[in-house]
C-alpha positions in Angstrom: 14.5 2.0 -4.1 14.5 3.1 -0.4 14.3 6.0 1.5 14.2 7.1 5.0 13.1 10.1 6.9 13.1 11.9 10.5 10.7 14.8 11.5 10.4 16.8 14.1 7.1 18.0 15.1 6.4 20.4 18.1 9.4 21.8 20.9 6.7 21.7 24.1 6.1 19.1 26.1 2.1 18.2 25.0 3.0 18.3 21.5 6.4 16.7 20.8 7.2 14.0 18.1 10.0 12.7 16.3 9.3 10.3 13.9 12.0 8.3 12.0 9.8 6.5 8.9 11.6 4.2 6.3 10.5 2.5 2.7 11.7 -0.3 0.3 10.4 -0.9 -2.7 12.2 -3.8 -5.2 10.6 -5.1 -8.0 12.4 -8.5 -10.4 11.5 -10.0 -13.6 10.9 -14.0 -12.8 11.1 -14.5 -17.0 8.2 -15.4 -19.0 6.6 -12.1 -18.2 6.5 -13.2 -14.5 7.5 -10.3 -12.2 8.1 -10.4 -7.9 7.4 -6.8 -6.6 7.9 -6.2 -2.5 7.3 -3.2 -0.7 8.2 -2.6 3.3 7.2 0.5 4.9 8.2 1.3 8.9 7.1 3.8 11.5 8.2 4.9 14.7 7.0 7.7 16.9 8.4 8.7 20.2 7.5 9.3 22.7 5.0 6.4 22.6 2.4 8.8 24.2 1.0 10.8 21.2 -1.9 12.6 21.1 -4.7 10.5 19.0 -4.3 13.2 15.8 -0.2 11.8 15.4 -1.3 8.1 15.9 -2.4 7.7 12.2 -1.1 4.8 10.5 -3.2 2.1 8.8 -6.0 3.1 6.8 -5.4 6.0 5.4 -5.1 7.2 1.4 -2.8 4.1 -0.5 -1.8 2.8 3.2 -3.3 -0.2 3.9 -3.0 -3.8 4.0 -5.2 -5.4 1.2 -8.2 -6.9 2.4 -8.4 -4.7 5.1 -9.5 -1.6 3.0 -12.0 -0.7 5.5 -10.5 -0.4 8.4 -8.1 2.1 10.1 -5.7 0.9 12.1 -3.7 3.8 14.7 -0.6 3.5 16.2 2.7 5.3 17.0 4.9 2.7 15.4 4.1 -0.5 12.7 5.0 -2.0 9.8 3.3 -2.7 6.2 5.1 -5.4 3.6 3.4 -6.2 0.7 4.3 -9.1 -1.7 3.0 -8.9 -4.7 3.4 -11.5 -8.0 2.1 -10.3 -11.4 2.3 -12.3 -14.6 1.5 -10.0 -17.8 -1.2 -11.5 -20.4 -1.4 -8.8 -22.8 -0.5 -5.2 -23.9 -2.4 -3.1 -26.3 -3.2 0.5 -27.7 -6.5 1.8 -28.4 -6.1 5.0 -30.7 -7.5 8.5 -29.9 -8.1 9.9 -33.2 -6.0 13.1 -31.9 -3.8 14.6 -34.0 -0.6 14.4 -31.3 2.7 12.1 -31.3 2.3 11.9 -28.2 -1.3 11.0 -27.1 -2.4 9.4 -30.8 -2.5 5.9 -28.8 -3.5 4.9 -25.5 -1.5 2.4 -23.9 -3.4 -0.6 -22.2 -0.7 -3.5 -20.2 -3.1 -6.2 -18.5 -1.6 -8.1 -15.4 -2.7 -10.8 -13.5 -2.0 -11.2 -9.7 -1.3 -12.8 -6.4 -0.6 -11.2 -3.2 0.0 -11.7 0.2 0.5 -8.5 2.7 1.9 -8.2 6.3 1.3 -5.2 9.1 1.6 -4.5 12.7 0.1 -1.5 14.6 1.7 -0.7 17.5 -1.0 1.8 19.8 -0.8 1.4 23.8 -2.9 4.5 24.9 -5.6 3.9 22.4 -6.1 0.0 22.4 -9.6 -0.2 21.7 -9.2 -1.4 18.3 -9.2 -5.1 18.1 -6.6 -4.9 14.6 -4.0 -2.8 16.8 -1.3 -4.9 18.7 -1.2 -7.5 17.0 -0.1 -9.2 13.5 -2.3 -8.7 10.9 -2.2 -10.5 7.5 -4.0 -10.5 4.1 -3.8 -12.4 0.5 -5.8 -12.2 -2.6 -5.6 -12.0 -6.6 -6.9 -9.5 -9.3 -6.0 -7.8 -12.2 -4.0 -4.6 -12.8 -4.8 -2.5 -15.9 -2.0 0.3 -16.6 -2.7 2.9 -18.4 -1.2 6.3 -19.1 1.3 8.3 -16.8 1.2 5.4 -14.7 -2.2 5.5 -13.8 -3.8 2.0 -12.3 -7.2 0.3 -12.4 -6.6 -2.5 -9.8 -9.4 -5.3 -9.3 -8.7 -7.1 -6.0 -10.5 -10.3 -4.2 -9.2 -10.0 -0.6 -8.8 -12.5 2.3 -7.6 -11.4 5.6 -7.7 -12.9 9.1 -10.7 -12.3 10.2 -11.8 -14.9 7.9 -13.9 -11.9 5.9 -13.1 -11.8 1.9 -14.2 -9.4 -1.1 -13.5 -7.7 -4.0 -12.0 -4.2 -3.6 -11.8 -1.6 -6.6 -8.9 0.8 -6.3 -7.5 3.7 -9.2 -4.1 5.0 -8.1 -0.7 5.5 -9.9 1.1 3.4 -7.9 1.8 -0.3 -9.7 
């Protein structure tokens, strides 16, 4: 899947922004319950000299490179790619003692993980921040538990650059 977008924000000359974003997302089965998931997401802003409340980019809601949960990262253009291999150990229902076709069971799919994930934060007028302009990189492993609608319990132990590591908790409906 991939899609791509351009917005533009403000016509005067102290607010004026045209940003082209794009996003991949591929996911393969590598057999034996093995599967290879990738996702690439790009950003550009121009001009380069946005005010600091358009220069959001790392950090914030489900955008962030693993391992690095806890910090935001602002720029007017970057990249995130995250790699992600998951091998499935088990799938289950629990039942809900509901009287429905459709919610009698809940679904349980337990996956294990490894991960490595890639970003760049491009920010020349607010450079403060030691994470932007320059590479940044993370890996861990954890477990993903999905659930209904798509819903995600994901247990992470993070590395990233810095040489700092941890285990994050995250519940999203992204997989």
């Amino acid at each position: 899947m991939g899609e791509a977008s351009l917005t533009q924000a403000g016509i005067k000359k102290e607010l004026n922004m045209t940003q082209l974003t794009a996003n991949y997302i591929q996911s393969w089965p590598l057999g034996s319950n093995y599967y290879f998931h990738t996702q690439g997401y790009g950003t550009l802003r121009v001009p380069f000299n946005q005010p600091f409340i358009n220069s959001n980019f790392l950090g914030y809601g489900d955008f962030y490179l693993r391992g690095l949960e806890n910090y935001v990262i602002d720029g007017v253009a970057g990249i995130l790619w995250r790699n992600t291999v998951r091998k499935k150990l088990v799938s289950f229902s629990v039942p809900t003692f509901l009287k429905s076709k459709s919610h009698s069971h809940v679904p349980f799919t337990i996956f294990a993980k490894a991960y490595a994930d890639l970003g760049y934060s491009h920010n020349k007028m607010f450079d403060h921040n030691t994470l932007t302009n320059k590479m940044l990189y993370s890996s861990g492993f954890g477990i993903d538990i999905l659930t209904f609608y798509d819903f995600v319990i994901r247990v992470d132990y993070s590395f990233n650059q810095m040489g700092e590591s941890g285990m994050f908790f995250h519940f999203s409906n992204e997989f």
